[in-house]
mmCIF file of the protein (N, C-alpha, C, O) and its ligand, coordinates in Angstrom:
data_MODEL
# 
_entry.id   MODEL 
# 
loop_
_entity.id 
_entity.type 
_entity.pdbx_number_of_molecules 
1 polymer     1 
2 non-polymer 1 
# 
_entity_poly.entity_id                      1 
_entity_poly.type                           'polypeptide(L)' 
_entity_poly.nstd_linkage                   no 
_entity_poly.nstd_monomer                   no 
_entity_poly.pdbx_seq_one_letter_code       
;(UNK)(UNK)(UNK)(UNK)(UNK)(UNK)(UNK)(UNK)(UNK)(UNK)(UNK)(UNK)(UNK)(UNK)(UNK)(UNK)
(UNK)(UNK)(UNK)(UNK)(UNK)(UNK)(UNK)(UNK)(UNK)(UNK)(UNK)(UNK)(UNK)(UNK)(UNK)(UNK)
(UNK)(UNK)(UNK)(UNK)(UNK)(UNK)(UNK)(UNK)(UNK)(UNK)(UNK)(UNK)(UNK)(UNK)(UNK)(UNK)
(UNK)(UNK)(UNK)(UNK)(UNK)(UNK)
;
_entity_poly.pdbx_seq_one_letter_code_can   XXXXXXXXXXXXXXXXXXXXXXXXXXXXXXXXXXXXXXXXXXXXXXXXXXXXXX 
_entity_poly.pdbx_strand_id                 A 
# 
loop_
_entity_poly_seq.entity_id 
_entity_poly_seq.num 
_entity_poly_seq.mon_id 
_entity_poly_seq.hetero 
1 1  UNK n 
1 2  UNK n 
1 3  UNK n 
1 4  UNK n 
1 5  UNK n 
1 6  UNK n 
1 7  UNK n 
1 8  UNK n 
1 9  UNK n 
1 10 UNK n 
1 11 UNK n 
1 12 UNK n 
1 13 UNK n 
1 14 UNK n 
1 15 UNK n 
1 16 UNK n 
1 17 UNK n 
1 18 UNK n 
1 19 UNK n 
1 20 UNK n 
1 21 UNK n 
1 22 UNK n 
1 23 UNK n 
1 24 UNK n 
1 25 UNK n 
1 26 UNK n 
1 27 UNK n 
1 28 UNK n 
1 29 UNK n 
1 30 UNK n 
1 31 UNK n 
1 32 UNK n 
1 33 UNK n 
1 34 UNK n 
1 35 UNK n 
1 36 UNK n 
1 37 UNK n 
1 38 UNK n 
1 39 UNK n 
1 40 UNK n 
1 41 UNK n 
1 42 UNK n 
1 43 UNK n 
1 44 UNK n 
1 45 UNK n 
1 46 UNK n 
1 47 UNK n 
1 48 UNK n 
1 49 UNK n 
1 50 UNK n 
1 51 UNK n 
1 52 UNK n 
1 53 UNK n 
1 54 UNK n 
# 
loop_
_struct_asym.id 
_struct_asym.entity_id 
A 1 
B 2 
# 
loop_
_chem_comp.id 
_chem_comp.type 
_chem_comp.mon_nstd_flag 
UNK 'L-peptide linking' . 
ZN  non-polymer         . 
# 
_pdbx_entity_nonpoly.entity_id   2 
_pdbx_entity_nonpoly.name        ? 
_pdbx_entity_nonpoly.comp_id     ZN 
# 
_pdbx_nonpoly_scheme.asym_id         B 
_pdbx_nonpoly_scheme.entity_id       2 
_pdbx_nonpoly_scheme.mon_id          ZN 
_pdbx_nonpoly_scheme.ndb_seq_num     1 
_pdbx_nonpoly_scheme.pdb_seq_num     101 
_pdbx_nonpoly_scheme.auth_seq_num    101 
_pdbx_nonpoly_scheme.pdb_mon_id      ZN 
_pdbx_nonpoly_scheme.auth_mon_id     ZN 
_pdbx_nonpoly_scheme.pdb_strand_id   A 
_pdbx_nonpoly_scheme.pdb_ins_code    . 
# 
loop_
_atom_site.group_PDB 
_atom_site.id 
_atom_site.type_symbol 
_atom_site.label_atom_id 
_atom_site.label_alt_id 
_atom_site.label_comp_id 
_atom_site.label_asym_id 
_atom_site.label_entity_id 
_atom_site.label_seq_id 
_atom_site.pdbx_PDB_ins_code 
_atom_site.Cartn_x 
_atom_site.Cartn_y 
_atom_site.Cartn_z 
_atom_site.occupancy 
_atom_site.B_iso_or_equiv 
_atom_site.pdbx_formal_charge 
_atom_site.auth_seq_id 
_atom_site.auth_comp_id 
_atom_site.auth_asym_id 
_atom_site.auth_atom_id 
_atom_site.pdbx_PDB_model_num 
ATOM   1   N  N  . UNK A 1 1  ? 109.466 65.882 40.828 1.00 0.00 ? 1   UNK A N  1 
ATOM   2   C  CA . UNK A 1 1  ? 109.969 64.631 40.261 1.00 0.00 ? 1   UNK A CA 1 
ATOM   3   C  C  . UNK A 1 1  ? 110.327 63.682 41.391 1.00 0.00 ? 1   UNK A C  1 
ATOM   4   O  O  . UNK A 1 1  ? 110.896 64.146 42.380 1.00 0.00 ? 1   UNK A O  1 
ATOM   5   N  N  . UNK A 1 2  ? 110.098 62.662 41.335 1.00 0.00 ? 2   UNK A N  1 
ATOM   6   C  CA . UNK A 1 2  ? 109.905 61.450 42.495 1.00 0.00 ? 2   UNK A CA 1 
ATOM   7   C  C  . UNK A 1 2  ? 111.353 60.577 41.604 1.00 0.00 ? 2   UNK A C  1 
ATOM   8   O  O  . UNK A 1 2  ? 111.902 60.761 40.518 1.00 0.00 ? 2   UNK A O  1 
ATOM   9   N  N  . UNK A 1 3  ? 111.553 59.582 42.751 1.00 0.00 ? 3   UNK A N  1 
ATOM   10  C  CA . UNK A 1 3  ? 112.554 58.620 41.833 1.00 0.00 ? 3   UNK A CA 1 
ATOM   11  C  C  . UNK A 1 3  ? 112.606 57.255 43.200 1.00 0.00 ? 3   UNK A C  1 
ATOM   12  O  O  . UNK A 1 3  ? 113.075 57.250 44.338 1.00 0.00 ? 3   UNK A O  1 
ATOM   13  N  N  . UNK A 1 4  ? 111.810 56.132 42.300 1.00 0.00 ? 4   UNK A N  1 
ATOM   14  C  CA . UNK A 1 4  ? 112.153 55.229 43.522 1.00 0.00 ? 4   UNK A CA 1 
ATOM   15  C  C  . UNK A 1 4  ? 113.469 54.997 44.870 1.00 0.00 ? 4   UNK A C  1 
ATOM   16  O  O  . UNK A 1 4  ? 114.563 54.453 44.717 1.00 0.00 ? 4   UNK A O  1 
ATOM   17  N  N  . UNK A 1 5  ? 113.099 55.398 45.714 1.00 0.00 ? 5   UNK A N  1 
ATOM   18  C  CA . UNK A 1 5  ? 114.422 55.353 46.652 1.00 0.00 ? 5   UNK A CA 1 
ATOM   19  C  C  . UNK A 1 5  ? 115.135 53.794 46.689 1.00 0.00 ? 5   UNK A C  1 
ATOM   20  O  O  . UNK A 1 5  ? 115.946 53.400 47.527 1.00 0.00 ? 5   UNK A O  1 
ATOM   21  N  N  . UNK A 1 6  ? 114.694 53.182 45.757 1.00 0.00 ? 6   UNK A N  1 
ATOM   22  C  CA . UNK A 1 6  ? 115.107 51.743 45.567 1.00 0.00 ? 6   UNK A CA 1 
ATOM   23  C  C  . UNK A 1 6  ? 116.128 51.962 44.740 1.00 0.00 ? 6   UNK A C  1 
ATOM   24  O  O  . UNK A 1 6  ? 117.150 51.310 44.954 1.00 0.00 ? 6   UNK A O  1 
ATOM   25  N  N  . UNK A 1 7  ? 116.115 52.678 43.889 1.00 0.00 ? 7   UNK A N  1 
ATOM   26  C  CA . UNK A 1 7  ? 116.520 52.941 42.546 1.00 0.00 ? 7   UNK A CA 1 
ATOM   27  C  C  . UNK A 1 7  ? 118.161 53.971 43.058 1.00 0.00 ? 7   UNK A C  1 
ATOM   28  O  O  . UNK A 1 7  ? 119.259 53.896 42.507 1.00 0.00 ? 7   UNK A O  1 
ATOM   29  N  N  . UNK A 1 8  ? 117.811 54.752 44.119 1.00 0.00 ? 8   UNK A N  1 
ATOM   30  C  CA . UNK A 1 8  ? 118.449 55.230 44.278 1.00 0.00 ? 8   UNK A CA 1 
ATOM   31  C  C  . UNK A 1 8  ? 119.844 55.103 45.304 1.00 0.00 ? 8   UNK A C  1 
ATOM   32  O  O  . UNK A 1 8  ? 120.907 55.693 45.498 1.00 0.00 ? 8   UNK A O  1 
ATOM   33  N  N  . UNK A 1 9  ? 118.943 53.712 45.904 1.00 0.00 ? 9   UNK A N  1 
ATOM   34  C  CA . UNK A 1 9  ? 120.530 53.173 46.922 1.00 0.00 ? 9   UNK A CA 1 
ATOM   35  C  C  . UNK A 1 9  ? 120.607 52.431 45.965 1.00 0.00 ? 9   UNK A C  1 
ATOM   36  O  O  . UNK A 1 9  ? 120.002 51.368 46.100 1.00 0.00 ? 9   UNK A O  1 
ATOM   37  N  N  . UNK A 1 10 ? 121.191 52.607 44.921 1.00 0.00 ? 10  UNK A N  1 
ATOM   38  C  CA . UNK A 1 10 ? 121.593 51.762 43.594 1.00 0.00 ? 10  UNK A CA 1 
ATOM   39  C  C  . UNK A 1 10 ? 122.669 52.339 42.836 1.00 0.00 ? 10  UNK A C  1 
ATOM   40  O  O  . UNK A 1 10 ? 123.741 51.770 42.631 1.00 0.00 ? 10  UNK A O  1 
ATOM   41  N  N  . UNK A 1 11 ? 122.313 53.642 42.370 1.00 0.00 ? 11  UNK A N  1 
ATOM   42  C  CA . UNK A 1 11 ? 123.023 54.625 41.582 1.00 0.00 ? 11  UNK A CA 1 
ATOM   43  C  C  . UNK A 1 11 ? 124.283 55.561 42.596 1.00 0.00 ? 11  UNK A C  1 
ATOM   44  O  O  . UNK A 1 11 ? 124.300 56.047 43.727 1.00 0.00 ? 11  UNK A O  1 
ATOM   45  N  N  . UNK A 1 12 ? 125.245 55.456 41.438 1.00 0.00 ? 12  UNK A N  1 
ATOM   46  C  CA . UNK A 1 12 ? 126.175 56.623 42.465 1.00 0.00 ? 12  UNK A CA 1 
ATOM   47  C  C  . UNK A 1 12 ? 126.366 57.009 41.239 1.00 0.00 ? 12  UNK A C  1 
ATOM   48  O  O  . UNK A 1 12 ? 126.065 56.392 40.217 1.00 0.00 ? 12  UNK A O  1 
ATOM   49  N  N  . UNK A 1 13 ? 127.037 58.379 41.364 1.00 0.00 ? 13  UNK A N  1 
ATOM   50  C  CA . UNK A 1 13 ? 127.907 59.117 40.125 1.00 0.00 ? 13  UNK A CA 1 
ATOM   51  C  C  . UNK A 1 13 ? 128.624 58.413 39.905 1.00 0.00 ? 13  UNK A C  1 
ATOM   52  O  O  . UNK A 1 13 ? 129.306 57.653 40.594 1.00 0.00 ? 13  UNK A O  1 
ATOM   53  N  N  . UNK A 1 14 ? 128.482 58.726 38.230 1.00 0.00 ? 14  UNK A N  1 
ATOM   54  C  CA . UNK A 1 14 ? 129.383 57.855 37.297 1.00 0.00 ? 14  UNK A CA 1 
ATOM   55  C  C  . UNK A 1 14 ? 130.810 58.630 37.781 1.00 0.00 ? 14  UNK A C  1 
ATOM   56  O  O  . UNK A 1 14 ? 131.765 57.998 38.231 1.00 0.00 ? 14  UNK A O  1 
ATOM   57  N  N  . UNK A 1 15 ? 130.803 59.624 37.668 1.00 0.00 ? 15  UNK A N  1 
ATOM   58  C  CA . UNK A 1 15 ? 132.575 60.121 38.007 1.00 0.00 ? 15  UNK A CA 1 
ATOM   59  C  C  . UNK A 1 15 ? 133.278 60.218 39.042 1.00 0.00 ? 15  UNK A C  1 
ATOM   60  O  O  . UNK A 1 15 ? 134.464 60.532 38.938 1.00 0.00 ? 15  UNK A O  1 
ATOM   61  N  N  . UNK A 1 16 ? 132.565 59.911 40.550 1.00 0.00 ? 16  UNK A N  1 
ATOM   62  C  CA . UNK A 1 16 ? 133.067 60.039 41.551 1.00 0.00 ? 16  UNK A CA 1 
ATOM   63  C  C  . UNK A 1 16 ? 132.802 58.816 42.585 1.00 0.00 ? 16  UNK A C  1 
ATOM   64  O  O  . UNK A 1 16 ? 133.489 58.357 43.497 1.00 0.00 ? 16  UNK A O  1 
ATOM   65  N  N  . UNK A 1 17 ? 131.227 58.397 41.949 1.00 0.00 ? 17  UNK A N  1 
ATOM   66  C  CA . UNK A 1 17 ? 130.867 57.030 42.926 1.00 0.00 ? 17  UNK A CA 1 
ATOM   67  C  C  . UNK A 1 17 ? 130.137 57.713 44.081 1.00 0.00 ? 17  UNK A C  1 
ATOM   68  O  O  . UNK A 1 17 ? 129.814 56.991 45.025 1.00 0.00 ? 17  UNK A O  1 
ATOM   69  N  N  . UNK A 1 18 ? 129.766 59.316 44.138 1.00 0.00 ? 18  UNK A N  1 
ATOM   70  C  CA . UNK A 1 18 ? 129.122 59.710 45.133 1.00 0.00 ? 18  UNK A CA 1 
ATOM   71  C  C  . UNK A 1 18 ? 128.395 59.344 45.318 1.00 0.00 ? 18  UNK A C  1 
ATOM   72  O  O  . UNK A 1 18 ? 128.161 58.460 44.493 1.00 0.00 ? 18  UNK A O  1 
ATOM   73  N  N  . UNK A 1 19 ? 127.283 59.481 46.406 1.00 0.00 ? 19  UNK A N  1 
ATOM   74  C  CA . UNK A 1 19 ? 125.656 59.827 46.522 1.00 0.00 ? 19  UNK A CA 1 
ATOM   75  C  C  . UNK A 1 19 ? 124.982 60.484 46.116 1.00 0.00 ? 19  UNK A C  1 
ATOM   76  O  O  . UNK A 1 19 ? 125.356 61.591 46.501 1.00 0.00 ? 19  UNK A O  1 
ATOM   77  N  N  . UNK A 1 20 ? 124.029 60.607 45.454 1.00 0.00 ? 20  UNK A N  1 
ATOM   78  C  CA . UNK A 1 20 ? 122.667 60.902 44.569 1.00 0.00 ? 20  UNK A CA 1 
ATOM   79  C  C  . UNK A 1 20 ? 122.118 61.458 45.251 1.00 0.00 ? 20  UNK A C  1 
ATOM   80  O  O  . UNK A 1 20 ? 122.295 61.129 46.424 1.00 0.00 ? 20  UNK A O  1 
ATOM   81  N  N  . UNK A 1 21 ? 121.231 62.502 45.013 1.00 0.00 ? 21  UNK A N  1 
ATOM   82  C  CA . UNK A 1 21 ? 120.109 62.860 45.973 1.00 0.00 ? 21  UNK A CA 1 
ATOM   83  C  C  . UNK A 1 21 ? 119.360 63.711 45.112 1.00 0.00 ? 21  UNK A C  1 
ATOM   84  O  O  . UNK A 1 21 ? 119.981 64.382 44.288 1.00 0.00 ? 21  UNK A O  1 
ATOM   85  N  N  . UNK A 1 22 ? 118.100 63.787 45.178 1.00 0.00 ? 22  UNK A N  1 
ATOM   86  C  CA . UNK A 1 22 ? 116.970 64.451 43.871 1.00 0.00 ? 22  UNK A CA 1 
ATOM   87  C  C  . UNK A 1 22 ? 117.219 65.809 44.110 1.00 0.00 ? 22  UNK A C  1 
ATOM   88  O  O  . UNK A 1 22 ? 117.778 66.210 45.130 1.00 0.00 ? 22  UNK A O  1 
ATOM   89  N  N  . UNK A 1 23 ? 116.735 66.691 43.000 1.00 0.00 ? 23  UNK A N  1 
ATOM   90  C  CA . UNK A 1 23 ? 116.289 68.262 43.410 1.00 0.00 ? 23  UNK A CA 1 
ATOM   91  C  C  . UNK A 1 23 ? 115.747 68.441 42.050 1.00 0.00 ? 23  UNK A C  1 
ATOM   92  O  O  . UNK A 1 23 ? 116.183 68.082 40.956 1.00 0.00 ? 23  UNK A O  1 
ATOM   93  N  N  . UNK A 1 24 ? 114.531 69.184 42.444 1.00 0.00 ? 24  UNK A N  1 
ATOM   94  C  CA . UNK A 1 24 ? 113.582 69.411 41.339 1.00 0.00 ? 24  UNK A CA 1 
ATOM   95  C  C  . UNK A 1 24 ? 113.603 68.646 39.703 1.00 0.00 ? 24  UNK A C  1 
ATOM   96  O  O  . UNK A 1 24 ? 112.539 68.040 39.576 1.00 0.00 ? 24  UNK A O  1 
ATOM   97  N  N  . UNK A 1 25 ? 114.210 68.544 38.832 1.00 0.00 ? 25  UNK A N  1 
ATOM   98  C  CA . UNK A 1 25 ? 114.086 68.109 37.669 1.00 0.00 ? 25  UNK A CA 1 
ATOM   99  C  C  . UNK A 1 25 ? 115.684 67.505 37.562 1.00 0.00 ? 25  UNK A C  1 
ATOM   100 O  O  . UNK A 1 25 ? 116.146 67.698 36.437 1.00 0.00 ? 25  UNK A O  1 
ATOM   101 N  N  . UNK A 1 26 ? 116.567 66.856 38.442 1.00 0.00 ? 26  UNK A N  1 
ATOM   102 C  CA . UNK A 1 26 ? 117.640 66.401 38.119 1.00 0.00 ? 26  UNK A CA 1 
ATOM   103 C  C  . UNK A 1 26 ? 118.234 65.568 39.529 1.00 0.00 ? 26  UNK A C  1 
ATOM   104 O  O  . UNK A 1 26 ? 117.695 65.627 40.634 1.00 0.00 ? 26  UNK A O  1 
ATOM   105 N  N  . UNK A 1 27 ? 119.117 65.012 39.293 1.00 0.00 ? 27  UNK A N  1 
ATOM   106 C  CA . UNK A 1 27 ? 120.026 64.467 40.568 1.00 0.00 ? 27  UNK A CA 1 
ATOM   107 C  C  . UNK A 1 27 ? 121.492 64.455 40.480 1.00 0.00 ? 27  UNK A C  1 
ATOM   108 O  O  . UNK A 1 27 ? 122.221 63.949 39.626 1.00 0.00 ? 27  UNK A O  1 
ATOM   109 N  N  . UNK A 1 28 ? 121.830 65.266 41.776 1.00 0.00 ? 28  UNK A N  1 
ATOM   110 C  CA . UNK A 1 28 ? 123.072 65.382 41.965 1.00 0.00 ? 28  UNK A CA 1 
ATOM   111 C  C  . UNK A 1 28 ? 123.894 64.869 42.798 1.00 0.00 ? 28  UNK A C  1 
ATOM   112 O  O  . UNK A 1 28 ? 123.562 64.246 43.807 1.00 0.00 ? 28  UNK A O  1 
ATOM   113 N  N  . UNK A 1 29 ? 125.018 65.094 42.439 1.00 0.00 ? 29  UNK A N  1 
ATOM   114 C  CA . UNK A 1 29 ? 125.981 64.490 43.159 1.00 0.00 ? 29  UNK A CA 1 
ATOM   115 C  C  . UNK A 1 29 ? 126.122 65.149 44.459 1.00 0.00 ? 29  UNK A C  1 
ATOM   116 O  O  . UNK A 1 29 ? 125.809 66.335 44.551 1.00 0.00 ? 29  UNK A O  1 
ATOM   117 N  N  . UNK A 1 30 ? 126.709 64.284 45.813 1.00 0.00 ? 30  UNK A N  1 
ATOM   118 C  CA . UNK A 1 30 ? 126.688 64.921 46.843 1.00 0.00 ? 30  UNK A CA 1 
ATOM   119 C  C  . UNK A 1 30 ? 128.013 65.470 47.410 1.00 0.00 ? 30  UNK A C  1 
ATOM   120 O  O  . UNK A 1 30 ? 128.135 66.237 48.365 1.00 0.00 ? 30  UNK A O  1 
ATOM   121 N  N  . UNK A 1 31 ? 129.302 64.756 46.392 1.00 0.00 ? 31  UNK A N  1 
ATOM   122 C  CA . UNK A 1 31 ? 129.990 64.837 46.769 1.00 0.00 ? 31  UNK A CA 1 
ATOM   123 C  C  . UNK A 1 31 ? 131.139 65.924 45.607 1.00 0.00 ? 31  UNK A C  1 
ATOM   124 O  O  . UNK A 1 31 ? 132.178 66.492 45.945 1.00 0.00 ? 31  UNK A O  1 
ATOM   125 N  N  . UNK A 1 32 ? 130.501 65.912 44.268 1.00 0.00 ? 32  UNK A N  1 
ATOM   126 C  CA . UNK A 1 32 ? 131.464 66.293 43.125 1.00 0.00 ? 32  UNK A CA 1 
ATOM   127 C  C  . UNK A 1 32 ? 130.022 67.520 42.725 1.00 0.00 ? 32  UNK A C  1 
ATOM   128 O  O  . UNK A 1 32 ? 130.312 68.627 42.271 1.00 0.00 ? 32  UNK A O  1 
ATOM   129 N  N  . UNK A 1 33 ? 128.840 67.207 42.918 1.00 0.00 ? 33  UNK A N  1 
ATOM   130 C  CA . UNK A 1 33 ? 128.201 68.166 42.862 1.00 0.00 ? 33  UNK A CA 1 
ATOM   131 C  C  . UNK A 1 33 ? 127.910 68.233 41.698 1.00 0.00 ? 33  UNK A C  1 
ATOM   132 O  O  . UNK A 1 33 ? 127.640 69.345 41.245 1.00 0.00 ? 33  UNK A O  1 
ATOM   133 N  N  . UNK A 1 34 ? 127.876 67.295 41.003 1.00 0.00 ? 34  UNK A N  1 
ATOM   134 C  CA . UNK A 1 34 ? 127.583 67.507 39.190 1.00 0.00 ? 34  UNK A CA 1 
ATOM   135 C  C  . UNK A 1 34 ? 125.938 67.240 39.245 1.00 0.00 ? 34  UNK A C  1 
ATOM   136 O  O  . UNK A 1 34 ? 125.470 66.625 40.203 1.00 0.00 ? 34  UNK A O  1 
ATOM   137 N  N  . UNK A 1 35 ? 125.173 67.682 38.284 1.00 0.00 ? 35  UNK A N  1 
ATOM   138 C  CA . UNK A 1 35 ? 123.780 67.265 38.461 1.00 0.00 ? 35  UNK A CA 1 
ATOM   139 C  C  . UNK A 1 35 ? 123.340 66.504 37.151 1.00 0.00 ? 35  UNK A C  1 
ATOM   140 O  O  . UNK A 1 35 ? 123.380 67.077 36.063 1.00 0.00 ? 35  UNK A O  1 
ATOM   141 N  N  . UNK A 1 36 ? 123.058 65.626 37.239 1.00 0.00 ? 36  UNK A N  1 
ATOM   142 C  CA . UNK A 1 36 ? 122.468 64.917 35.786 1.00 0.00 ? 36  UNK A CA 1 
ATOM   143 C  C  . UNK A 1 36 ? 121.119 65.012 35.451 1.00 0.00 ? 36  UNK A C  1 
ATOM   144 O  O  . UNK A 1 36 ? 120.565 64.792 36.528 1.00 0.00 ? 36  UNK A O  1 
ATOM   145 N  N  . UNK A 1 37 ? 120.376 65.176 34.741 1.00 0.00 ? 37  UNK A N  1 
ATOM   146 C  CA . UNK A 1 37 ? 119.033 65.456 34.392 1.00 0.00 ? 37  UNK A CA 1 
ATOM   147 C  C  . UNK A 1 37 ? 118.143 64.038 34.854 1.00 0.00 ? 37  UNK A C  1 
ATOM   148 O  O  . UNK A 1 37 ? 118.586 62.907 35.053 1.00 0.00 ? 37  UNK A O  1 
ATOM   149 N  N  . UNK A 1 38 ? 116.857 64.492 34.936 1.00 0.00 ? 38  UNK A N  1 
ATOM   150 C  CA . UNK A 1 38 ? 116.019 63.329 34.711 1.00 0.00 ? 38  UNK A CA 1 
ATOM   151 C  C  . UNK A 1 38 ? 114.567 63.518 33.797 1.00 0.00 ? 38  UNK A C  1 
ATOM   152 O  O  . UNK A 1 38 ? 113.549 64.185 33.983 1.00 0.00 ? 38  UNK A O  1 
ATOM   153 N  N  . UNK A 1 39 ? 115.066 62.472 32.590 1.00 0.00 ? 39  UNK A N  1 
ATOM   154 C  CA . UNK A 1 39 ? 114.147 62.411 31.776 1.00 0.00 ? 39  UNK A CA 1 
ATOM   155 C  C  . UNK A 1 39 ? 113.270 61.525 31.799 1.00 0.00 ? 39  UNK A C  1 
ATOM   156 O  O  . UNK A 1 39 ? 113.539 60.347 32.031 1.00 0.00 ? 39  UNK A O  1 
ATOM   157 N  N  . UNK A 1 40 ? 111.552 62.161 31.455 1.00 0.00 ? 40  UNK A N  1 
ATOM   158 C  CA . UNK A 1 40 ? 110.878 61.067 31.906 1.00 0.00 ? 40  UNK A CA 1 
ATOM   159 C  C  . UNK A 1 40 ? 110.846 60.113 32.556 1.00 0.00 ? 40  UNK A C  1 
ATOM   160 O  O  . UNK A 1 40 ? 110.505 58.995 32.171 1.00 0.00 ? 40  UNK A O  1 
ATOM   161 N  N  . UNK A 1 41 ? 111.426 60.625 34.340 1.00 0.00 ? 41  UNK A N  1 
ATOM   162 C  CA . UNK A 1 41 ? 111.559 59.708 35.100 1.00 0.00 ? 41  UNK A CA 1 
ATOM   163 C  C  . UNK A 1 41 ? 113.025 59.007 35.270 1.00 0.00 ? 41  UNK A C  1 
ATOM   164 O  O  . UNK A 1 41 ? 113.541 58.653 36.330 1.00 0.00 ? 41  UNK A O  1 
ATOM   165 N  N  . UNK A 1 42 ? 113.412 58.927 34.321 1.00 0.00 ? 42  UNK A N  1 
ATOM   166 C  CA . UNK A 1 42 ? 114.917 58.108 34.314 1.00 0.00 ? 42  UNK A CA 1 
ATOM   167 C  C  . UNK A 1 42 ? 115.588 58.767 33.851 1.00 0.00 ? 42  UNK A C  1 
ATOM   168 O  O  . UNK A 1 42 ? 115.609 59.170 32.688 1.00 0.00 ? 42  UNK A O  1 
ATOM   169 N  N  . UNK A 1 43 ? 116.537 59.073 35.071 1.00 0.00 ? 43  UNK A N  1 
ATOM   170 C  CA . UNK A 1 43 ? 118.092 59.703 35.799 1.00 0.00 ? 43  UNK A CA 1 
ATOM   171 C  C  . UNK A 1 43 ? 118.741 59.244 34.620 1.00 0.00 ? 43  UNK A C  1 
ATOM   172 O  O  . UNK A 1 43 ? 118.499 58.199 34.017 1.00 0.00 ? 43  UNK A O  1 
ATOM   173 N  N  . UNK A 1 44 ? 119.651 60.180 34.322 1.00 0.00 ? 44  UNK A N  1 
ATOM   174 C  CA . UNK A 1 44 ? 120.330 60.423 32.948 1.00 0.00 ? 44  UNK A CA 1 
ATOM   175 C  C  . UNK A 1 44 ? 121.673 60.150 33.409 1.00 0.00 ? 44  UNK A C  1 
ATOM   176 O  O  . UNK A 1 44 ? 122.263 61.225 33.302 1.00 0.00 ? 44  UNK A O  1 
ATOM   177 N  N  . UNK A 1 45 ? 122.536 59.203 33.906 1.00 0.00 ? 45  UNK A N  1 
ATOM   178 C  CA . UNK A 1 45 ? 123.910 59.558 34.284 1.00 0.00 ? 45  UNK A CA 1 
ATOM   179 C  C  . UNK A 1 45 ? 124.804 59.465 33.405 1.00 0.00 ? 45  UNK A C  1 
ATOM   180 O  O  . UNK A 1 45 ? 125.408 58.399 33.286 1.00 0.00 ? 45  UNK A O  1 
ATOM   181 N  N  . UNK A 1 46 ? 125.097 60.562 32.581 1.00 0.00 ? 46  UNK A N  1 
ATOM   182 C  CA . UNK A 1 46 ? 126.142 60.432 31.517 1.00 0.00 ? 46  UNK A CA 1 
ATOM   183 C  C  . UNK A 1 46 ? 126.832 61.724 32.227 1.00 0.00 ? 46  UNK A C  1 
ATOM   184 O  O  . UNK A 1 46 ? 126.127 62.492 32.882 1.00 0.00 ? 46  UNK A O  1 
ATOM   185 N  N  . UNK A 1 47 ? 127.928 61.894 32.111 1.00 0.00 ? 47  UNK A N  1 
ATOM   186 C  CA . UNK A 1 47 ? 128.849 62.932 32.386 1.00 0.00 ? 47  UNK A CA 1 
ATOM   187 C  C  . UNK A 1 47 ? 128.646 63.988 31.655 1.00 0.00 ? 47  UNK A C  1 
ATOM   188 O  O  . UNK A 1 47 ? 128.535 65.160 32.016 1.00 0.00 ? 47  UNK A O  1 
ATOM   189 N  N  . UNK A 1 48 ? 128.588 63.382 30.270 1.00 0.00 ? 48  UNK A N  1 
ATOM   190 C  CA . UNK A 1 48 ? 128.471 64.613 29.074 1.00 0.00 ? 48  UNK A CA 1 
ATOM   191 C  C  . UNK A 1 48 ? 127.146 64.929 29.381 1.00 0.00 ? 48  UNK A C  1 
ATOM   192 O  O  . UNK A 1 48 ? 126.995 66.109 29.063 1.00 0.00 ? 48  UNK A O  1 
ATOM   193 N  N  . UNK A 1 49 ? 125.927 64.396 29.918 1.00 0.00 ? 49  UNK A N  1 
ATOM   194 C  CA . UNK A 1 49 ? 124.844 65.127 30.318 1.00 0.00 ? 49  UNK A CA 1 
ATOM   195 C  C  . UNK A 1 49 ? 124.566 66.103 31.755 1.00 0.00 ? 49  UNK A C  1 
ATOM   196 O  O  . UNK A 1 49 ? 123.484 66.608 32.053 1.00 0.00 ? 49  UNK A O  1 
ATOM   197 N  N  . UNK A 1 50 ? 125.763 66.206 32.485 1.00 0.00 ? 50  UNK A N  1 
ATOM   198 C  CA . UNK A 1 50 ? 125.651 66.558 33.866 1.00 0.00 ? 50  UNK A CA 1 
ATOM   199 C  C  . UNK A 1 50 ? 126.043 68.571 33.946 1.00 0.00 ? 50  UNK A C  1 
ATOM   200 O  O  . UNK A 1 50 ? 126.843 69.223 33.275 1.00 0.00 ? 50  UNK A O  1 
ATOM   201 N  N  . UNK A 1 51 ? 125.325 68.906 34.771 1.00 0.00 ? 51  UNK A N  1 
ATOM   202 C  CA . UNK A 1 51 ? 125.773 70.050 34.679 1.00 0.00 ? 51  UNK A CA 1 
ATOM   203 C  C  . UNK A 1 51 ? 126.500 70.283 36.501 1.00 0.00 ? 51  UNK A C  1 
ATOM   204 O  O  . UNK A 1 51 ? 126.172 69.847 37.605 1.00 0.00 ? 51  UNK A O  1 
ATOM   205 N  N  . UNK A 1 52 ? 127.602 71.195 35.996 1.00 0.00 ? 52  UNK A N  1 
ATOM   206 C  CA . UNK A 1 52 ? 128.212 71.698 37.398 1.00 0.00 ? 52  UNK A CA 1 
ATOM   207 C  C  . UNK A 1 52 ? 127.682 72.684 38.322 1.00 0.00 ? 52  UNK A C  1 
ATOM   208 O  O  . UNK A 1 52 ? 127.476 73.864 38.037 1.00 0.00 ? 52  UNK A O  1 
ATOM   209 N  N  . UNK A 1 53 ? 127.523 72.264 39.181 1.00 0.00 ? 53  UNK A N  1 
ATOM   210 C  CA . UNK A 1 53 ? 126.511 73.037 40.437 1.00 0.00 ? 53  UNK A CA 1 
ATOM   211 C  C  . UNK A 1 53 ? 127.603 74.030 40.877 1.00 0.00 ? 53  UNK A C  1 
ATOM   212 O  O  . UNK A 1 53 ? 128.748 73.617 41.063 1.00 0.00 ? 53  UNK A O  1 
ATOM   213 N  N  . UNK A 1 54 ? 127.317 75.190 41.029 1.00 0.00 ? 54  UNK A N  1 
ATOM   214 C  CA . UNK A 1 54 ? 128.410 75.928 41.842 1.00 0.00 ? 54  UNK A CA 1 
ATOM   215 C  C  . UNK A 1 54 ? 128.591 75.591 43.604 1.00 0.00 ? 54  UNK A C  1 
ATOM   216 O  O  . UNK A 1 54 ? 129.457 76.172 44.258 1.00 0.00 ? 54  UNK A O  1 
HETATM 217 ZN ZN . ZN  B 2 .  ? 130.104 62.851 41.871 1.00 0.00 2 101 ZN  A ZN 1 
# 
């Protein structure tokens, strides 16, 4: 999964304001570590959609 890097000095986590960074089928936080999905291309940032990375 690709995600314009345009797109991405754009987005921070909704709950922390972190940095984003891709991994396979989602993007996570760099700093709170939550991962939000990406559907068809477009990064899902809802909280209630994020899962916690250990
Ligand atoms: Zn965060």
């Amino acid at each position: 999964m690709t995600i314009d890097p345009r797109i991405l000095e754009i987005i921070v986590c909704p709950q922390c304001r972190g940095e984003l960074a891709v991994e396979a089928e989602s993007l996570y936080c760099t700093k709170c570590l939550l991962a939000y999905p990406i559907r068809n291309g477009i990064p899902v940032l809802l909280i209630d959609a994020a899962i916690k990375r250990g």
